[in-house]
N, C-alpha and C positions, 0 to 999 in steps of 0.2 A: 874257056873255062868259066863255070858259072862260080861267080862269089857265095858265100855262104847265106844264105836268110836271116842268119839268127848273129846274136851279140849277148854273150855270157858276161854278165856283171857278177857280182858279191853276193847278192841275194833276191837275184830275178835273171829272168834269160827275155828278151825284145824279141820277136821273130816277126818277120815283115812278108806278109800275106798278100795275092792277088788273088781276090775271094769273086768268085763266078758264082753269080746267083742264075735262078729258073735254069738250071744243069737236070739233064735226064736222070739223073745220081747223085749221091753224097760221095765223092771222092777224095784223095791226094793226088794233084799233078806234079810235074816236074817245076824243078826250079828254074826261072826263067827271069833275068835281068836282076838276081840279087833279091828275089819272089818270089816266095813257095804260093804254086798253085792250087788252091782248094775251092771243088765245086760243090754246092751245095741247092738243094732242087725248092728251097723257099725262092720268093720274089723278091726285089730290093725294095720293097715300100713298106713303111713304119716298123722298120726295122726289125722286121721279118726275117730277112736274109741274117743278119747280126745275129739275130738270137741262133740259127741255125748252125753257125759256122760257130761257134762259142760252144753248141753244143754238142757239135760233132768235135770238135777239137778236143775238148773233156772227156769221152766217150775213149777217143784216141789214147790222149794221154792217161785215162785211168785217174783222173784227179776232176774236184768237184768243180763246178762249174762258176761258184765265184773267186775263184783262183783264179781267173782270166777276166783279165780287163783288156778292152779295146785301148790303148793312148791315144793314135791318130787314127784318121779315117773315118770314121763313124758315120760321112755319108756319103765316101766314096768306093770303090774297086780295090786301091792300094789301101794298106793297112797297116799298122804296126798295133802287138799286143804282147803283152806282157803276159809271160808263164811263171810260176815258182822256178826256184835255180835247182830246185831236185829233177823236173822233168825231164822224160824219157825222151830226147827228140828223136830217139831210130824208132821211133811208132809209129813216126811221120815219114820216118825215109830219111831221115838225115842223121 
């Protein structure tokens, strides 16, 4: 049984990303080790892939783009980022 991604606080929701850059597509994959998988078709260099997955993620959720901050990760695969505590995560699948 896959753990949840995400952690609802008070007035933010954490969700922990395993963000797949140069992907043939912008996708949602499955969750996988307590990691929602999201591909996204930038490269991981100067933070390229980042802006991508921030923007696809907004696009997802229907909420602006600096509502989403990265916390961890910023120059790795795994990720954690902070959403507002309104968002929708069944946009995402969960």
């Amino acid at each position: 049984m896959n753990e949840k991604p995400f952690e609802k606080k008070d007035d933010y929701i954490l969700l922990k990303i395993r963000a797949v850059p140069k992907a043939s597509a912008e996708k949602i994959g499955k969750v996988q080790g307590g990691e929602l998988k999201i591909y996204v078709t930038a490269p991981a260099e100067k933070g390229k892939a980042n802006a991508a997955l921030i923007k696809f993620i907004a696009k997802k959720l229907k909420i602006a783009k600096s509502e989403i901050t990265i916390v961890s990760g910023e120059t790795s695969h795994h990720k954690i980022i902070r959403l507002p505590s309104d968002a929708d995560l069944t946009t995402l699948g969960l």
